[in-house]
C-alpha positions in Angstrom: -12.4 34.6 2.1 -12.9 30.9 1.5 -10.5 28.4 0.0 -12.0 24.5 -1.3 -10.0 22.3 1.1 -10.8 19.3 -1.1 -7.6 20.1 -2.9 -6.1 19.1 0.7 -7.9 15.9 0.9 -5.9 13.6 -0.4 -2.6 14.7 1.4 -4.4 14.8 4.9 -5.3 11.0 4.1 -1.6 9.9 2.8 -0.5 11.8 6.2 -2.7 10.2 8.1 -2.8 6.9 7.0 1.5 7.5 8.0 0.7 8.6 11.9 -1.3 5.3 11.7 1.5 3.1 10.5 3.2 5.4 13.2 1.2 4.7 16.0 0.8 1.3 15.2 4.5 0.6 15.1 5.3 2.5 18.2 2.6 0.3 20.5 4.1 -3.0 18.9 7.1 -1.9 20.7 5.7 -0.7 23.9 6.2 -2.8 26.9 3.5 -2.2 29.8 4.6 -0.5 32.5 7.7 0.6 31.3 6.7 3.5 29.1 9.1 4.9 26.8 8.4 8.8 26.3 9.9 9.2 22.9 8.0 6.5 21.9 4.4 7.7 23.9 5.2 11.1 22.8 5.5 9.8 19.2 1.9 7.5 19.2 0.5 11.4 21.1 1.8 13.5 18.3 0.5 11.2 15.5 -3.2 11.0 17.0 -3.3 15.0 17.8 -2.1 15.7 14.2 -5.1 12.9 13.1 -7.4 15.0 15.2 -6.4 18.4 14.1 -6.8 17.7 10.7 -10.2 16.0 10.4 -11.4 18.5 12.4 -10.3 21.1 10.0 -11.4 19.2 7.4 -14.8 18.9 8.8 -14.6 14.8 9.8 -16.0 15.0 12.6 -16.1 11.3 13.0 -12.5 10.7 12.6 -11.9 13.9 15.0 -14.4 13.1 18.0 -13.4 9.5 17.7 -9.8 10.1 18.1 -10.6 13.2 20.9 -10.8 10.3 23.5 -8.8 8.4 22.6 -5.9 11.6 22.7 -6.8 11.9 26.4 -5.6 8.9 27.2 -2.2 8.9 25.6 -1.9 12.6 27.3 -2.8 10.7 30.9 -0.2 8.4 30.0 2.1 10.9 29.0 2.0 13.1 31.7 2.7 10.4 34.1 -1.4 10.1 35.1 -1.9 6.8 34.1 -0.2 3.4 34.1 -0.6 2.0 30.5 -1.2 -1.5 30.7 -1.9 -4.4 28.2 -5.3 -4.1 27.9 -4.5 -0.4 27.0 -2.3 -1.1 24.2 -4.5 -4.0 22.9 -7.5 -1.2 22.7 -5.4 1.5 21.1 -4.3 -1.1 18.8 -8.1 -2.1 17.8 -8.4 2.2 17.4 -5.7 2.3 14.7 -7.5 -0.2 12.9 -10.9 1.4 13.3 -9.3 5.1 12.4 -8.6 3.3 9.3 -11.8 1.9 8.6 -13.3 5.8 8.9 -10.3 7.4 7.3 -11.2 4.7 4.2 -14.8 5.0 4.0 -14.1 9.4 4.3 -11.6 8.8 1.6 -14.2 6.6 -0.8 -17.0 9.2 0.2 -19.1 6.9 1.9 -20.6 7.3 5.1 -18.4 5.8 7.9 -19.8 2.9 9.8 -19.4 4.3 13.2 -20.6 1.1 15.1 -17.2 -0.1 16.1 -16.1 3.3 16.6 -19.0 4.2 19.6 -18.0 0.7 21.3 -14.7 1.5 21.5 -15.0 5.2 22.9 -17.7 4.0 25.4 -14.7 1.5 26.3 -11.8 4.5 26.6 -14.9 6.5 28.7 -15.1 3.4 31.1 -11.4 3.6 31.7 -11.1 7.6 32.0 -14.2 7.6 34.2 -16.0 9.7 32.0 -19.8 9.0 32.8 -22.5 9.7 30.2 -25.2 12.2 31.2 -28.4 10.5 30.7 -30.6 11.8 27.9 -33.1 13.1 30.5 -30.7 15.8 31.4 -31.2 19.2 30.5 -28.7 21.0 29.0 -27.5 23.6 32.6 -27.8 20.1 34.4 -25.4 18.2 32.5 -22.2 17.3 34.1 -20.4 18.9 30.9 -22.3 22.4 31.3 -21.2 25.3 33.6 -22.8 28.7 34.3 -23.4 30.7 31.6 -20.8 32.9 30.9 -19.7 35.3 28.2 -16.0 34.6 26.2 -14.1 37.3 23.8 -12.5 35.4 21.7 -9.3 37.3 19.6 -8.3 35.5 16.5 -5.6 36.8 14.1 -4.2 34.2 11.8 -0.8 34.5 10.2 -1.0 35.3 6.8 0.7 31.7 5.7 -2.7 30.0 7.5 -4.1 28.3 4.1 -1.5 27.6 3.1 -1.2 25.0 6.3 -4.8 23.4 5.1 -6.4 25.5 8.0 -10.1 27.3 7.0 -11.7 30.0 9.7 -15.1 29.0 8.5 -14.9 25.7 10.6 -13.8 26.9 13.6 -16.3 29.2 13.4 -18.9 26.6 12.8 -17.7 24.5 15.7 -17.7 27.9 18.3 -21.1 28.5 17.1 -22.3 25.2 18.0 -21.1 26.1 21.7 -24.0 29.2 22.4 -24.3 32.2 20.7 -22.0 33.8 18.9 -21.4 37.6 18.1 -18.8 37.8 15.2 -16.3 40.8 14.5 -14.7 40.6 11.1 -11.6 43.3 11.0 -9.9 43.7 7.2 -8.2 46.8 7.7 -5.1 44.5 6.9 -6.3 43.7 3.5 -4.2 45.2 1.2 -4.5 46.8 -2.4 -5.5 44.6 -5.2 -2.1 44.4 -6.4 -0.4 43.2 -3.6 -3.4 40.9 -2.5 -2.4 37.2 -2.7 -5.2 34.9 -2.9 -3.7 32.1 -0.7 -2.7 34.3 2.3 -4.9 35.7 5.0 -5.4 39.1 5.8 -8.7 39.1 8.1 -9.2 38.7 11.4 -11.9 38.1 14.3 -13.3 38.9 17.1 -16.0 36.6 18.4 -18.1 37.0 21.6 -19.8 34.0 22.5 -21.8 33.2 24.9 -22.5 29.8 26.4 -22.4 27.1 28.9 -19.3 25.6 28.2 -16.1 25.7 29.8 -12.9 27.5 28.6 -10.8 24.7 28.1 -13.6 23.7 24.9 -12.5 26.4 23.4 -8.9 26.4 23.5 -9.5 22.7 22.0 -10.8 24.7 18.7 -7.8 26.7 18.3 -5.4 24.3 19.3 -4.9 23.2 15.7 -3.7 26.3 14.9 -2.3 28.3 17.9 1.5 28.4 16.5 -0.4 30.0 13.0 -2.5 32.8 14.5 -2.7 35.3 17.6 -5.4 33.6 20.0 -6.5 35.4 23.1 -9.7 34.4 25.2 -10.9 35.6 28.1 -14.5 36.0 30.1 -15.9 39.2 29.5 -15.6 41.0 32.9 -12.5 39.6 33.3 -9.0 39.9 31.4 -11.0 41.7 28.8 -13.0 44.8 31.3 -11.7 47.9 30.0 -9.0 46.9 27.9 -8.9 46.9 23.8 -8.0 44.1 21.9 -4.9 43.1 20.8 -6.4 42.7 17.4 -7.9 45.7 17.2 -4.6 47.3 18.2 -2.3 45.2 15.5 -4.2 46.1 12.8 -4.8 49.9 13.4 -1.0 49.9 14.2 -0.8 48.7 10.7 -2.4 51.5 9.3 -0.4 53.7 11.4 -3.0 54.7 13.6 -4.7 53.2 16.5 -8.2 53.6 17.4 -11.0 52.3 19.8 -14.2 50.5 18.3 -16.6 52.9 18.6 -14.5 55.4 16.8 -13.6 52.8 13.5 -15.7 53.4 10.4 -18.5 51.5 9.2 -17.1 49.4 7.1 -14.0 48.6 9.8 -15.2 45.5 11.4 -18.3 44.0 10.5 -20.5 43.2 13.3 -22.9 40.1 13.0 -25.0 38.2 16.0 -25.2 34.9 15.0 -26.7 31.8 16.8 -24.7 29.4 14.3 -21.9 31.1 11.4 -22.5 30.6 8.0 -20.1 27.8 6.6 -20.4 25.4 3.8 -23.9 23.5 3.9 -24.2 20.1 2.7 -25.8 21.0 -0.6 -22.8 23.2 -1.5 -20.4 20.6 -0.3 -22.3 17.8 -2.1 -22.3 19.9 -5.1 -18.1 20.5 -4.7 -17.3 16.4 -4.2 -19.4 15.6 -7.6 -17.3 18.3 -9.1 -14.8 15.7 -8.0 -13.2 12.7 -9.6 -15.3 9.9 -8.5 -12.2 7.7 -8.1 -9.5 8.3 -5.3 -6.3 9.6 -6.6 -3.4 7.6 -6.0 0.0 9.6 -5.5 3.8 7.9 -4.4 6.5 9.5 -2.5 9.7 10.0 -4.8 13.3 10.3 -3.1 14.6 14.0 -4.7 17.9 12.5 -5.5 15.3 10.5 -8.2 14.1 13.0 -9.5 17.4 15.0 -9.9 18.2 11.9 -11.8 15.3 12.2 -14.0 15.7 15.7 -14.5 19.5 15.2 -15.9 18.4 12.1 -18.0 16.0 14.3 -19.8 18.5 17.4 -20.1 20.8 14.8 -21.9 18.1 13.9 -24.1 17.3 17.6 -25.3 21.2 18.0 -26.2 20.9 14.6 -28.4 17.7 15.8 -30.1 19.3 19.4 -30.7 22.8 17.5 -31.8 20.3 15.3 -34.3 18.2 18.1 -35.1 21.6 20.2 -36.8 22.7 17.1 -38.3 19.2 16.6 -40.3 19.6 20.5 -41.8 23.5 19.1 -42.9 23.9 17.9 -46.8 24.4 14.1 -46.5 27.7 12.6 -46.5 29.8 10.6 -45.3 30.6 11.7 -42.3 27.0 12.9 -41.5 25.6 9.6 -41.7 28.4 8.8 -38.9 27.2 11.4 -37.0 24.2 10.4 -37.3 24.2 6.9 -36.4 26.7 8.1 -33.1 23.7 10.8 -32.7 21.5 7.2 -32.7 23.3 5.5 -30.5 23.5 8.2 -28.0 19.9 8.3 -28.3 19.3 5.3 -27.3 21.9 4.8 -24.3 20.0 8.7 -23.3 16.3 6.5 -23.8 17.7 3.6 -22.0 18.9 5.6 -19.0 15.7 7.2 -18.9 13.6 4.7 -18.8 15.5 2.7 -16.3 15.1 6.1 -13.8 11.6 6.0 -14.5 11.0 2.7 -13.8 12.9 3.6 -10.2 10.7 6.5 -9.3 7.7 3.8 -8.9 10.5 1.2 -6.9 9.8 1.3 -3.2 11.4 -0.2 -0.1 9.5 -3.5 0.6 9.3 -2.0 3.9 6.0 -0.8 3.5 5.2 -4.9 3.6 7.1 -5.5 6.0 5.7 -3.5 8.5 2.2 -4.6 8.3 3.8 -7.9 10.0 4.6 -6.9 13.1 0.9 -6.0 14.3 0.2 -9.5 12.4 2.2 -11.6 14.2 1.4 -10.4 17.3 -2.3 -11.0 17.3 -2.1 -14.5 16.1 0.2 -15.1 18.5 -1.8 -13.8 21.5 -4.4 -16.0 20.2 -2.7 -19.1 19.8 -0.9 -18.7 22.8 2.5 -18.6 21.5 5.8 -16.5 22.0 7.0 -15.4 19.1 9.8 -13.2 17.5 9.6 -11.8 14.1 12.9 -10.7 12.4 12.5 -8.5 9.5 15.7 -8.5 6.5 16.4 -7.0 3.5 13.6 -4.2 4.3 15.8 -1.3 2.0 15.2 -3.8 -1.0 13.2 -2.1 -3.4 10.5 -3.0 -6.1 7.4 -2.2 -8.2 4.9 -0.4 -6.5 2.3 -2.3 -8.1 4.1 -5.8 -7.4 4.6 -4.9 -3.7 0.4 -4.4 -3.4 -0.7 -7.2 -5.0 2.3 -9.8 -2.7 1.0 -8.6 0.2 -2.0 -10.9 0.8 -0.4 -14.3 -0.4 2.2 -13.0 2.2 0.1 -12.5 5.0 -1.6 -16.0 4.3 2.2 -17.4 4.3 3.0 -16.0 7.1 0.0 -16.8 9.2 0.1 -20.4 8.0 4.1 -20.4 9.6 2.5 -19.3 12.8 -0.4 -21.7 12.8 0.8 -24.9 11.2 4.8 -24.4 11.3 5.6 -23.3 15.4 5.1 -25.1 18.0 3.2 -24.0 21.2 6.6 -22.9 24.1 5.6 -26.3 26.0 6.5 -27.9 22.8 9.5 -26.5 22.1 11.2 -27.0 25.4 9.9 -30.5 24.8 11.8 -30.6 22.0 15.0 -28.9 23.4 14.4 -25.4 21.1 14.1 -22.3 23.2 10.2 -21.4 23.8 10.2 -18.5 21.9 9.4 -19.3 18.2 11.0 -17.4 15.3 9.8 -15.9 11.9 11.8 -14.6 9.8 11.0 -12.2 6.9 13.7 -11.6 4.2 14.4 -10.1 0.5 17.3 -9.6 -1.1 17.4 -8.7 -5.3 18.9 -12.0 -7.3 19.3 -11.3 -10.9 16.3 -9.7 -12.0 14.2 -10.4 -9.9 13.6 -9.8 -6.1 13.5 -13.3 -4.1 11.3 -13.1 -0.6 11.5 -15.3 2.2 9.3 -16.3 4.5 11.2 -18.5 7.3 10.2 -20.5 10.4 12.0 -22.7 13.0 8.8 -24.7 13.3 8.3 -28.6 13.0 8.5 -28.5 9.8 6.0 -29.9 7.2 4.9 -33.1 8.3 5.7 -35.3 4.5 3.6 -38.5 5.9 0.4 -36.6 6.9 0.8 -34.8 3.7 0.8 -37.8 1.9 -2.0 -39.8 3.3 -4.1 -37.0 2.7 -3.5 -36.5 -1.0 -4.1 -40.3 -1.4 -7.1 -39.9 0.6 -8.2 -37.0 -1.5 -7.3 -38.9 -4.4 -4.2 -36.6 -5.9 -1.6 -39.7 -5.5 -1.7 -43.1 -5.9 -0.9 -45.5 -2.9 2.2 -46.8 -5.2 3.4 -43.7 -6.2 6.8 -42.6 -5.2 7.3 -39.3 -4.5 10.6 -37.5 -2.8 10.1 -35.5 0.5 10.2 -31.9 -1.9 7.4 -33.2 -4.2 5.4 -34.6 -1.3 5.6 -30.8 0.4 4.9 -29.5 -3.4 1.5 -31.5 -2.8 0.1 -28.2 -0.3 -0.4 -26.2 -2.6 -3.0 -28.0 -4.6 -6.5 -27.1 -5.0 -8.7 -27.8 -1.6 -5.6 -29.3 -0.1 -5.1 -29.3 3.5 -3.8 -31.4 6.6 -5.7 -29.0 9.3 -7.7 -31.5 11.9 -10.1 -28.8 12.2 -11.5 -25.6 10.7 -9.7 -22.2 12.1 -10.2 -18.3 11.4 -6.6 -18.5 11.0 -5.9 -21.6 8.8 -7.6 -24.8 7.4 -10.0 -24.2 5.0 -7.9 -25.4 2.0 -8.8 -22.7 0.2 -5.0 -20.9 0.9 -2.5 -22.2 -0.4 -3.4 -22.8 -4.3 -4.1 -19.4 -4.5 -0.8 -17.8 -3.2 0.5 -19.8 -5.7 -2.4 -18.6 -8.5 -1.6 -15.1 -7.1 2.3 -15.0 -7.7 2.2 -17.0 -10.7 0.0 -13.6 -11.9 2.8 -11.9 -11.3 5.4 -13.9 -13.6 6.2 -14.9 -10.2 7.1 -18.5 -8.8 6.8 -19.9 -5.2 8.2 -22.9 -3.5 8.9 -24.4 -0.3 11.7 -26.6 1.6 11.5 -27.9 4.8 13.1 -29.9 7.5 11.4 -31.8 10.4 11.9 -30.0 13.5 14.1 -27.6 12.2 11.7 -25.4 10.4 10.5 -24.9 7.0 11.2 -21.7 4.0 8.9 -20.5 1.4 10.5 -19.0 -1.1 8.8 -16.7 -3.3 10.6 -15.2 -6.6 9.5 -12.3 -8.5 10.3 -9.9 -11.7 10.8 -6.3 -10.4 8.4 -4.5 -12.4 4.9 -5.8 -14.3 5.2 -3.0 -16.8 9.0 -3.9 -18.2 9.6 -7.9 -19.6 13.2 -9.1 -20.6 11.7 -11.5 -23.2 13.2 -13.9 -26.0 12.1 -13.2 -29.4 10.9 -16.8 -30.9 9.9 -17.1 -34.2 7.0 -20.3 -35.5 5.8 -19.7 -39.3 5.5 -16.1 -40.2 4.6 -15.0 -36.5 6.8 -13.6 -33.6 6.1 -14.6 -30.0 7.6 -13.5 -26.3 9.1 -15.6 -24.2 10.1 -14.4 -20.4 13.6 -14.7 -20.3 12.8 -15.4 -16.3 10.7 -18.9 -17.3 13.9 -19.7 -19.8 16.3 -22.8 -18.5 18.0 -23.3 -21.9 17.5 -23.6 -25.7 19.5 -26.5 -27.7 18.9 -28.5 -30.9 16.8 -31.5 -30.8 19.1 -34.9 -30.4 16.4 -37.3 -32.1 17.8 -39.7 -31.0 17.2 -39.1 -27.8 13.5 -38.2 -28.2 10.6 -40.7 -27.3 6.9 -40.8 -27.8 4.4 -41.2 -24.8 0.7 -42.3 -25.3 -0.8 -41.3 -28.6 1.0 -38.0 -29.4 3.5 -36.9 -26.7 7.2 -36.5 -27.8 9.5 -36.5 -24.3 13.3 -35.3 -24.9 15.6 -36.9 -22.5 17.6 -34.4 -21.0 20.5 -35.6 -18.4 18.3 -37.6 -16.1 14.6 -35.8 -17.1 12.0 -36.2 -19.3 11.1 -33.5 -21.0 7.6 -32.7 -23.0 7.8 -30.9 -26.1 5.3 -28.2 -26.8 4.4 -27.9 -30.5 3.9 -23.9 -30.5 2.4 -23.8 -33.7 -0.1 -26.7 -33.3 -1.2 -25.0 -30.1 -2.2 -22.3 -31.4 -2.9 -24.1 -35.0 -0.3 -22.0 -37.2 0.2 -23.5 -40.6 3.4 -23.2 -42.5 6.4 -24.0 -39.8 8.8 -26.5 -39.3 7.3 -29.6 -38.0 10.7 -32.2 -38.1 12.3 -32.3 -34.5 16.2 -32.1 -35.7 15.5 -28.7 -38.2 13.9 -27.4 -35.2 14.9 -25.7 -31.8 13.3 -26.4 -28.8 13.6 -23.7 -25.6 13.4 -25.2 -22.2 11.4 -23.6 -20.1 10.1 -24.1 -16.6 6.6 -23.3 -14.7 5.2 -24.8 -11.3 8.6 -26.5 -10.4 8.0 -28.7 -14.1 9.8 -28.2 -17.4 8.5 -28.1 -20.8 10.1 -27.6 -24.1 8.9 -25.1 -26.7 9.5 -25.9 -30.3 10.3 -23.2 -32.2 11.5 -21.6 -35.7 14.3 -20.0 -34.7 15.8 -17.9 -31.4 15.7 -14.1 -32.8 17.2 -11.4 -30.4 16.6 -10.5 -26.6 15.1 -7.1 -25.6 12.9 -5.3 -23.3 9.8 -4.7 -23.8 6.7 -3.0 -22.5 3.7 -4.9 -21.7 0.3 -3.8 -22.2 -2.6 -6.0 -21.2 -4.5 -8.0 -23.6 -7.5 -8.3 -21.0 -8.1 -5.1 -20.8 -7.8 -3.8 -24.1 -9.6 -6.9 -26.3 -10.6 -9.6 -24.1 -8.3 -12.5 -21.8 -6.6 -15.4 -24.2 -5.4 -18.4 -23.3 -1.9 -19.1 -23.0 -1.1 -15.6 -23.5 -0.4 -13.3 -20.8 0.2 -9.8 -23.1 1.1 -8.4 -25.5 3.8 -5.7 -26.7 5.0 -3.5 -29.8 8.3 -4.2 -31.6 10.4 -1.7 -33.6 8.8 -2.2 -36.4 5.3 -1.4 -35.2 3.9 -5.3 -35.5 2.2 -6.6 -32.1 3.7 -9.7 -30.5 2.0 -11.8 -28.3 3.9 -12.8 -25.0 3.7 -16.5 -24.1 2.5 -17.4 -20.5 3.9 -20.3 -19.6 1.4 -21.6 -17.3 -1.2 -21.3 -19.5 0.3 -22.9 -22.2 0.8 -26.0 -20.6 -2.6 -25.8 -19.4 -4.2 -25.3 -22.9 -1.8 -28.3 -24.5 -4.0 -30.4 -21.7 -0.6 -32.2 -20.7 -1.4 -31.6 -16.9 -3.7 -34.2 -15.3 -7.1 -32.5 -14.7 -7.5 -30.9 -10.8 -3.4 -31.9 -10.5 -0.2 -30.0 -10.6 1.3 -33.3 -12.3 1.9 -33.8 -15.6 1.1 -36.8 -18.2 4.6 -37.7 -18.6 5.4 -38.3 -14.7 1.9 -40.1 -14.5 3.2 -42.5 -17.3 6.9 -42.1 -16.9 7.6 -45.7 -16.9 6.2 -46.2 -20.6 9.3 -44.1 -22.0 11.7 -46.2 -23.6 
């Protein structure tokens, strides 16, 4: 019997991918020569459950890779071996390259095993494990022993597929030992009734012959020996004159027991076979384009979510029914009461349920987080400097899809803290701060959003450097004045950079405006305070979900646009007197001690038909890239939720818009992106972050 272990695929991946985070946690905490053995016991368990399951699976790659390296944690383990830093440096470089195969195995691609052979041939070195040379014969090589001849006895528990395990394989891999003699008992097997197609009911006795010593056997069944029987033995030896235990369990089980040569034909099934039959490459090539060409992607749900859900919807079945009875009721008075309560209900019930939705995709930003630890210590070995990393707020939870696409402008964030921001230990004690640097990682939910931190006790930015570069890159004038926050708002322009030289850690100019393009994707904003020699903070805010917008209704001429409620600062009527024009055809409000631009929605986007005079209009403030803009508008109609679906993706990308959604009444509304709008009303200086009004801010009257 054969079961398709492709099903299993994606599980083994997601499980292994874990042991790696595992592993890779466990050595970042690992100090040389004082080995912990929880913690070594924990990186041992994680690689042999790697290498159990690729070998089931039939990635060899991933299973003769991680073989070697097994043998050295179980050196370690067993007290054989010192671990030392170069140890945990190269184990470190094998978690990366396990995920490089596991990856490519998980695209279906063919693994690029180039990194993986150096490292082995390095783990080799340190064992002592010498290659034979390729002249050797096979009963020369070092590997080989006399030839002797193994019974094998397999009996796998009937719950063995059920643990992802298939026979065939470990057949396959005995057969490529010697030659193998195969026994195949199914006097277990029961009636079709009772015969469950998950559960196995054969066993096996193989006989193989070969060169090989025992202990490559046991390494077969090792994956398995607490879900089958497994006895092996030289023939000659434990075996001469005795039955097998197989043979006896499953007479016993059809309450008789018997030798061999007295069993019926069609009791075992005898085959000689110099290599077993499993599942050639044609068959499995014709299995994965059976497959879904793209890889699955699954999360792991709490169950006290899903009891949640479950409730929610139970409550929404006993609304329906409760609406339902009322709809078969003659219409009076006190139906239509009922009715609107059923309505109400309805909606709290809808409400509910999607909010407990929305939390089964919510994660802990842990899964960030840890990624940093491994980070941080690499740069820091490479720059030469000590530091700690402190890690807050790590339960705080949000969107899934948020939390993978703020991991790189993160990592750039965070390696810029340890390039630019800390100082080098001889520094620091030079400057009366302990040598050891800190970086601090922390999140914490504000509102509706979640609000990440990214902390150093650096030197801080350095505002005077930062200016004479963007005066000698040409972004401010030598008579500008700018305070110290909008000097340090100047990094994260375009090609902006105050690195002497060019690094593969920082430099290149090329960072900084795109952690800020990258967030501001997400509805997100990101700024940055900083004091010399006492460190600087990057703060990076963020809605909790992309697929849910809290959003102002605004209405210009007969249309109805979204506003984030998150961009919103206020909304007022227009004092005109109070309004003045810069240049040709830019209105400015004063508003306490700022100048703010006002946004003609419907001229942007060329509506005809709305209210053009300032004082019958109202005017929402609204702010983007640390500046503030006013939109005129209509009138403010209500606030609501609503559920964005992508205008890229379903008609093409527009300008000033970031999505769209359906109201109540079926008609689409655009949603407003801030960002772009200001871009598209060309009020920003060309290749600046500034706006026209600060570049002519002294021609207001």
């Amino acid at each position: 019997m054969s079961i398709d272990l492709s099903q299993f695929f994606e599980v083994f991946f997601e499980e292994s991918f874990e042991g790696l985070d595992a592993m890779e946690s466990e050595l970042l905490n690992l100090e040389p020569g004082k080995v912990d053995s929880e913690t070594i016991n924990t990186i041992f368990r994680a690689a042999h459950s790697i290498k159990g399951g690729s070998g089931t699976f039939g990635f060899t790659s991933v299973s003769d890779f991680t073989h070697v390296l097994e043998t050295l944690l179980d050196q370690v383990r067993d007290g054989q071996r010192n671990l030392t830093t170069e140890h945990v440096n190269l184990l470190l470089k094998s978690v990366d390259c396990l995920r490089t195969l596991l990856r490519a195995l998980q695209a279906e691609q063919e693994p690029d095993l180039a990194e993986a052979n150096e490292l082995r041939e390095k783990f080799e070195e340190i064992l002592g494990i010498a290659e034979a040379p390729a002249t050797t014969t096979e009963s020369e090589s070092a590997t080989d022993l006399a030839e002797s001849t193994y019974q094998i006895d397999f009996k796998p528990k009937p719950h063995l597929f059920k643990t992802g395990n298939e026979p065939l394989y470990m057949i396959g891999e005995l057969g490529e030992l010697g030659d193998l003699e195969t026994q195949a008992f199914h006097d277990a097997l029961p009636d079709i009734e009772q015969l469950h197609p998950d559960e196995c009911f054969l066993s096996w006795r193989f006989f193989l012959t070969t060169h090989k010593d025992q202990k490559v056997i046991e390494e077969i069944f090792e994956w398995v020996e607490d879900d089958a029987e497994i006895i092996i033995g030289v023939c000659g030896g434990i075996f001469d004159g005795a039955s097998s235990s197989i043979e006896k369990q499953n007479n016993e089980q059809q309450g008789e027991v018997e030798s061999p040569d007295k069993q019926s034909n069609d009791s075992p099934t005898s085959t000689a076979l110099s290599n077993p039959a499993v599942p050639s490459k044609e068959s499995n090539k014709k299995a994965e384009a059976q497959k879904n060409t793209e890889t699955s992607t699954s999360i792991r749900v709490g169950i006290d979510k899903v009891d949640s859900l479950i409730n929610m919807v139970g409550e929404l079945v006993i609304t329906q029914a409760m609406l339902s009875q009322i709809g078969e009721q003659e219409v009076t008075e006190s139906t239509i009461t009922a009715l609107q309560e059923g309505l109400a209900q309805l909606a709290h019930n809808t409400r509910d349920l999607q909010e407990n939705v929305m939390r089964i995709r919510m994660l802990p930003i842990s899964f960030v987080f840890s990624r940093f630890p491994r980070l941080v210590r690499d740069i820091s070995q490479k720059l030469n400097k000590q530091v700690e990393l402190k890690l807050l707020g790590e339960q705080t939870e949000l969107d899934k899809t948020v939390m993978e696409k703020i991991s790189d402008p993160m990592v750039h964030l965070v390696r810029n803290s340890l390039d630019h921001g800390l100082e080098t230990p001889e520094e620091r004690i030079a400057a009366g701060k302990d040598p050891v640097g800190t970086v601090t990682l922390n999140a914490f939910h504000q509102g509706g959003n979640i609000v990440i931190e990214i902390m150093d006790d650096g030197q801080g930015l350095n505002t005077e450097k930062i200016r004479r570069k963007a005066i000698a890159n040409g972004l401010v004038q030598e008579h500008d004045e700018l305070s110290a926050d909008e000097i340090n708002e100047l990094i994260f322009m375009p090609g902006f950079s105050t690195a002497d030289e060019v690094s593969d850690i920082s430099g290149r100019g090329v960072g900084m405006d795109v952690v800020r393009r990258n967030i501001q994707a997400l509805n997100g904003s990101v700024e940055v305070a900083s004091a010399k020699g006492a460190g600087s903070t990057f703060t990076i805010r963020l809605p909790l979900t992309l697929a849910i917008l809290d959003g102002q209704l605004v209405q210009v001429a007969e249309h109805t646009y979204i506003i984030p409620l998150i961009s919103i600062v206020e909304s007022l009527q227009i004092d005109i007197t109070k309004v003045s024009r810069v240049g040709k055809d830019l209105d400015v409000l004063r508003l306490r001690d700022e100048y703010i631009p006002i946004l003609r929605l419907y001229d942007i986007f060329n509506h005809h038909g709305a209210i053009e005079e300032l004082d019958k209009t109202l005017l929402v403030v609204v702010e983007s890239d640390n500046h503030k803009v006013g939109i005129l508008v209509d009138d403010l109609l209500a606030q609501q939720q609503v559920v964005i679906k992508s205008l890229e993706a379903n008609y093409q990308k527009v300008d000033g818009i970031s999505g769209a959604t359906i109201l109540g009444d079926g008609r689409v509304s655009l949603i407003v992106d801030i960002s772009g709008l200001i871009k598209l009303s060309g009020l920003k200086r060309p290749g600046t972050q500034e706006l026209l009004v600060e570049q002519q801010g002294n021609e207001v009257a």
